[in-house]
C-alpha positions in Angstrom: 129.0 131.2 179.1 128.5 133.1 176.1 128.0 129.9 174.0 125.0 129.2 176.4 123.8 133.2 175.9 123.7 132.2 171.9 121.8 129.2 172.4 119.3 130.9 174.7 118.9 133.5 172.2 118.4 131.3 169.4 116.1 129.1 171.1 114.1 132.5 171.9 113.8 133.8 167.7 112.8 130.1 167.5 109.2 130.6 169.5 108.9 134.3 168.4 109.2 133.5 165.0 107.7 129.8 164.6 111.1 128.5 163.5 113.6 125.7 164.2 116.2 126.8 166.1 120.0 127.4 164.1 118.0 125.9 161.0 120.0 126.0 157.5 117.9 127.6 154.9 116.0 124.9 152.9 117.4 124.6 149.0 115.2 126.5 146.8 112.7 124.0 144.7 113.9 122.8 141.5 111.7 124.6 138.5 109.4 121.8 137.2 110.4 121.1 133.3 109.0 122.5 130.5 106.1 119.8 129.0 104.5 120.3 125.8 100.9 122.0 125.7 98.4 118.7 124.4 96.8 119.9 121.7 93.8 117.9 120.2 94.4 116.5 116.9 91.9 117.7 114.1 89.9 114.3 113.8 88.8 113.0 110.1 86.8 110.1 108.4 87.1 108.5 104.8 83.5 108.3 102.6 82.7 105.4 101.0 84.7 106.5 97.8 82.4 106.8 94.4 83.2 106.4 90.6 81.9 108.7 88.2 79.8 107.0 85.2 82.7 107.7 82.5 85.0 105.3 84.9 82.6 102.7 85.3 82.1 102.7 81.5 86.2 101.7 80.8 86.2 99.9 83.7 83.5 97.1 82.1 85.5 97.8 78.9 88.5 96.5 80.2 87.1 94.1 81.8 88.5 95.0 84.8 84.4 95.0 87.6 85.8 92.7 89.6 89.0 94.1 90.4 87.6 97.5 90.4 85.6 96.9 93.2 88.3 95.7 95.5 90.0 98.8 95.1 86.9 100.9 96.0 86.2 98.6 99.2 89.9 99.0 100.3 90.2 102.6 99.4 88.6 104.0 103.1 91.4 101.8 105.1 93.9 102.1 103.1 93.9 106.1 103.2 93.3 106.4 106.6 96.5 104.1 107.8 98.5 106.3 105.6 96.8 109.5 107.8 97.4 107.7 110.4 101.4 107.0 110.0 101.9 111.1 110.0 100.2 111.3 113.3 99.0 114.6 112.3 95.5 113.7 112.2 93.0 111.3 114.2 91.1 109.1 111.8 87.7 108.6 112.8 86.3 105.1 111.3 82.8 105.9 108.4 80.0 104.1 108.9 76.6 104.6 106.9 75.5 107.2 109.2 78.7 109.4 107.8 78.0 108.5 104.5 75.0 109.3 104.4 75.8 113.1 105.7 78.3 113.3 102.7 76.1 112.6 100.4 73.9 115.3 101.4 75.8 117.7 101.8 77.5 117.1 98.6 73.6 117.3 97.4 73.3 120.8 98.5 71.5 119.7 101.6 74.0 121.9 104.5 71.3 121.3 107.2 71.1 117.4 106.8 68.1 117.9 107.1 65.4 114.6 107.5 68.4 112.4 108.5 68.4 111.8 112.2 70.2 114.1 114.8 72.2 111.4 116.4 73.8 110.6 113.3 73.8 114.2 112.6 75.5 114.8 115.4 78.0 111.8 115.3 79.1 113.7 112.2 79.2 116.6 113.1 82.0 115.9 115.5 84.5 115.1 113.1 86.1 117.9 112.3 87.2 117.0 108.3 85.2 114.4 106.3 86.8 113.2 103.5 84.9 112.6 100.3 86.8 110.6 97.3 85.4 110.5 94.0 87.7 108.0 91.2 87.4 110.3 88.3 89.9 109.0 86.0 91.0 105.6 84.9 92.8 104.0 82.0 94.0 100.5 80.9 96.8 101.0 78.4 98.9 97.9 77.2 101.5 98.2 74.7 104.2 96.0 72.9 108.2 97.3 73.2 111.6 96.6 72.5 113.4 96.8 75.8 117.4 96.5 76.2 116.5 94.2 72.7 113.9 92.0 74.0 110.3 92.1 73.2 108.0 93.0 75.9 104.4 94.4 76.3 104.3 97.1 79.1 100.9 97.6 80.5 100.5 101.5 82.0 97.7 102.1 84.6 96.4 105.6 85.3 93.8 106.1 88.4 92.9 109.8 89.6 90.4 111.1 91.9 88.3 113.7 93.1 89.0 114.6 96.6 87.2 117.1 99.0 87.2 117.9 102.3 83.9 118.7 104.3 83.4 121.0 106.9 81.2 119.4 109.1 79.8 122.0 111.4 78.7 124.4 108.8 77.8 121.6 106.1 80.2 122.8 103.2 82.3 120.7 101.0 85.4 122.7 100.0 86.7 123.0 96.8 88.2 119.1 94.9 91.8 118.7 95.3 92.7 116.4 92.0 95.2 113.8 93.2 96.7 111.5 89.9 99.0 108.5 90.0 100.4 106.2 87.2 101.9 102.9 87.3 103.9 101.0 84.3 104.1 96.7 84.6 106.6 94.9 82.4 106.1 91.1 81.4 107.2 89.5 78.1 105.5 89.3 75.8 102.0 87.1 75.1 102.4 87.3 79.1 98.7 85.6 80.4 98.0 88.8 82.4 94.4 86.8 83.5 91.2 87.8 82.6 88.5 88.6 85.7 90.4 88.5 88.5 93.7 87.1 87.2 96.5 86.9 89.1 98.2 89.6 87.4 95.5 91.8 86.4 94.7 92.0 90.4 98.1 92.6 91.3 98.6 95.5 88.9 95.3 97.2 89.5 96.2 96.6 93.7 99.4 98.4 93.6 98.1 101.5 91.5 95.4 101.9 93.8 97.8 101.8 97.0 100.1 104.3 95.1 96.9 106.2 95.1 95.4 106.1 98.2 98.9 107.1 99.9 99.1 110.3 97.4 95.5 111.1 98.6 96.3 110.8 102.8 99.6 112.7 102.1 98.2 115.7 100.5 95.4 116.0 103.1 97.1 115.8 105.9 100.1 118.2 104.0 96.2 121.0 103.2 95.4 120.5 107.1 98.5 120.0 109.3 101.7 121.3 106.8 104.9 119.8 107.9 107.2 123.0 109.8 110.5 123.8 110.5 110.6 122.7 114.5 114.5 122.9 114.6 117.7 124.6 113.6 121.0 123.3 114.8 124.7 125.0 114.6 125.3 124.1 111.4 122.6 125.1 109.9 120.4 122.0 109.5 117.1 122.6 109.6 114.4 119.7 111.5 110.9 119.0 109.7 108.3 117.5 111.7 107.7 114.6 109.1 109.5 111.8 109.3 109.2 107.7 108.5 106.5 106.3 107.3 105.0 109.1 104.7 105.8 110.2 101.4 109.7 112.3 102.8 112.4 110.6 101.4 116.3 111.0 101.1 117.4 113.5 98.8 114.1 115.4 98.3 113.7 118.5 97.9 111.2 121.0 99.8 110.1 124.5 99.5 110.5 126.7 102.5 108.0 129.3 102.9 107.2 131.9 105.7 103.1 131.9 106.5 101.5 135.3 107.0 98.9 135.5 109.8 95.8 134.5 109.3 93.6 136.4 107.3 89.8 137.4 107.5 86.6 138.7 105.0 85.7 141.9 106.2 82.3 141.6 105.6 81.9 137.7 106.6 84.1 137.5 109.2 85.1 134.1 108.0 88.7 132.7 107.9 90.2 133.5 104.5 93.2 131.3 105.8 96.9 132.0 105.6 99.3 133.7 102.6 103.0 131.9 102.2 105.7 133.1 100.7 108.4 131.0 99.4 111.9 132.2 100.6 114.2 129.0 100.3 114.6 125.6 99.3 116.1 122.2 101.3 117.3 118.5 100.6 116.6 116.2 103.2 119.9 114.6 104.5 118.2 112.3 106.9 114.8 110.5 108.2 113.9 109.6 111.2 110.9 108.1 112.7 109.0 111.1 113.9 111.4 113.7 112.0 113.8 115.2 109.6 116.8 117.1 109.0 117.8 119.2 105.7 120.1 121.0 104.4 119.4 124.7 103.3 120.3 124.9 99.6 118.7 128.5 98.6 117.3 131.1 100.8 116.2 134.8 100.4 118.1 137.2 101.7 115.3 139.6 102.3 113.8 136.7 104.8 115.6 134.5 107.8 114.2 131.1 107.5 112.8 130.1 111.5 111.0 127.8 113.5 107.5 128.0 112.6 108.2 128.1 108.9 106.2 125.8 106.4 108.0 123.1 104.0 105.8 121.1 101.1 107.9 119.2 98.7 109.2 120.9 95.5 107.6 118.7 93.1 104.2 118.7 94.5 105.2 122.9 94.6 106.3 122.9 90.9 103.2 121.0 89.5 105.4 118.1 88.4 103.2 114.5 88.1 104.0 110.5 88.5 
């Protein structure tokens, strides 16, 4: 009897209240997992690269026009696959429209004025433009004694001029100078070719790639600086840099804390970010996307976090190819 009172109750709370009768509560919703925010990539594009007249003068010295001019043609590509490979930035491909805007603006011209507004707006939507000037080159052959054998070494120096524009406001920012150098070994009275020899190509091909990778790695390192993302138990810290750029096994890197960002009083215009350098790293291992390192120095006055920036030490210290 009373079993049938309960039921009669319950069945009773179940119309007042809109419920199913003697229901167990329902389990509370899982939360949904975290996701990272998707932030836009800044977007770039690679001018047709030029030579100043003082290159182009050695350059028909050495006899070198033909194989010259490869480089220049496969200079845009080249840079922007090595951009690409950091998947920092999003490399937008130049056309004539482009380089057309980077000439004028490197003219003085911020408006871009007379050039059509669909091309100036085409333009105007990449963030960075990047303008590369060859400003340096030199053919140096020599004869040695190596390890008692005769040889003639052949060193080849390429360096450029490289600037990034600000599209929307029509600026080019100040040249970064980005140098590489590249010794070849053959014995000697070696053919190296004349025009377009075998050798000659070969050389002046693989200075050119070391150059163009220098040149995407200290862009993207001015524009998206690699961070600290991770720190496990033992102290390891995680870079977000990994295969396939310039990070290597057993470099070192400079750790530095970045202030926030800074502004002109009287411009209002971003006067970007101070760092200070408060400890030092050797990368212990690579991985595709990043990178772990072992503290080696630190400041006591600081406590090296997430969020801090790392550049390698030799690029820091000033120290060259």
């Amino acid at each position: 009897m009373k079993h049938a009172k309960f039921l009669l109750i319950a069945a009773a709370l179940a119309v007042f209240t809109g419920a199913p009768a003697l229901a167990q509560d329902a389990p509370a919703a899982a939360p949904a997992a975290a996701k990272a925010p998707a932030l836009k990539k800044p977007t770039t594009c690679i001018g047709e690269p030029t030579a100043t007249p003082a290159v182009l003068a050695l350059v028909r010295k050495n006899n070198a026009r033909e194989a010259f001019e490869n480089i220049m043609q496969a200079m845009p590509k080249k840079i922007g696959t090595y951009i690409t490979q950091t998947r920092k930035l999003d490399v937008v491909p130049g056309d004539d429209g482009i380089n057309m805007c980077i000439k004028a603006i490197e003219s003085g011209d911020s408006t871009l004025a007379g050039i059509d507004q669909e091309i100036v707006a085409s333009f105007r939507s990449v963030k960075y433009p990047l303008s590369v000037s060859v400003s340096f080159f030199n053919d140096f052959r020599a004869k040695k004694i190596v390890r008692g054998s005769k040889v003639e070494q052949r060193t080849i120096t390429l360096a450029a001029d490289v600037s990034l524009l600000d599209a929307a406001k029509g600026v080019s920012k100040e040249a970064t100078p980005v140098k590489v150098k590249r010794v070849f070994t053959a014995s000697t009275g070696v053919d190296w070719g004349t025009e377009g020899g075998s050798k000659t190509e070969e050389a002046f091909m693989t200075t050119a790639e070391e150059l163009c990778k220098k040149i995407a790695f200290t862009i993207v390192d001015q524009l998206a600086p690699a961070q600290i993302i991770g720190i496990d138990k033992k102290g390891l810290i995680s870079i977000n840099k990994g295969k396939g750029t310039d990070i290597a096994k057993g470099q070192i890197y400079v750790i530095y804390e970045k202030s926030d960002e800074m502004f002109d009083p009287e411009t209002g215009e971003s006067s970007g970010f101070d760092t200070t350098e408060i400890g030092r790293a050797k990368v212990t291992s690579c991985q595709p996307k990043f990178s772990k390192l072992k503290v080696i120095e630190s400041d006591p006055d600081y406590e090296i976090a997430i969020g801090n920036i790392v550049r390698p030490a030799e690029e820091t210290d000033g120290g060259e190819e």
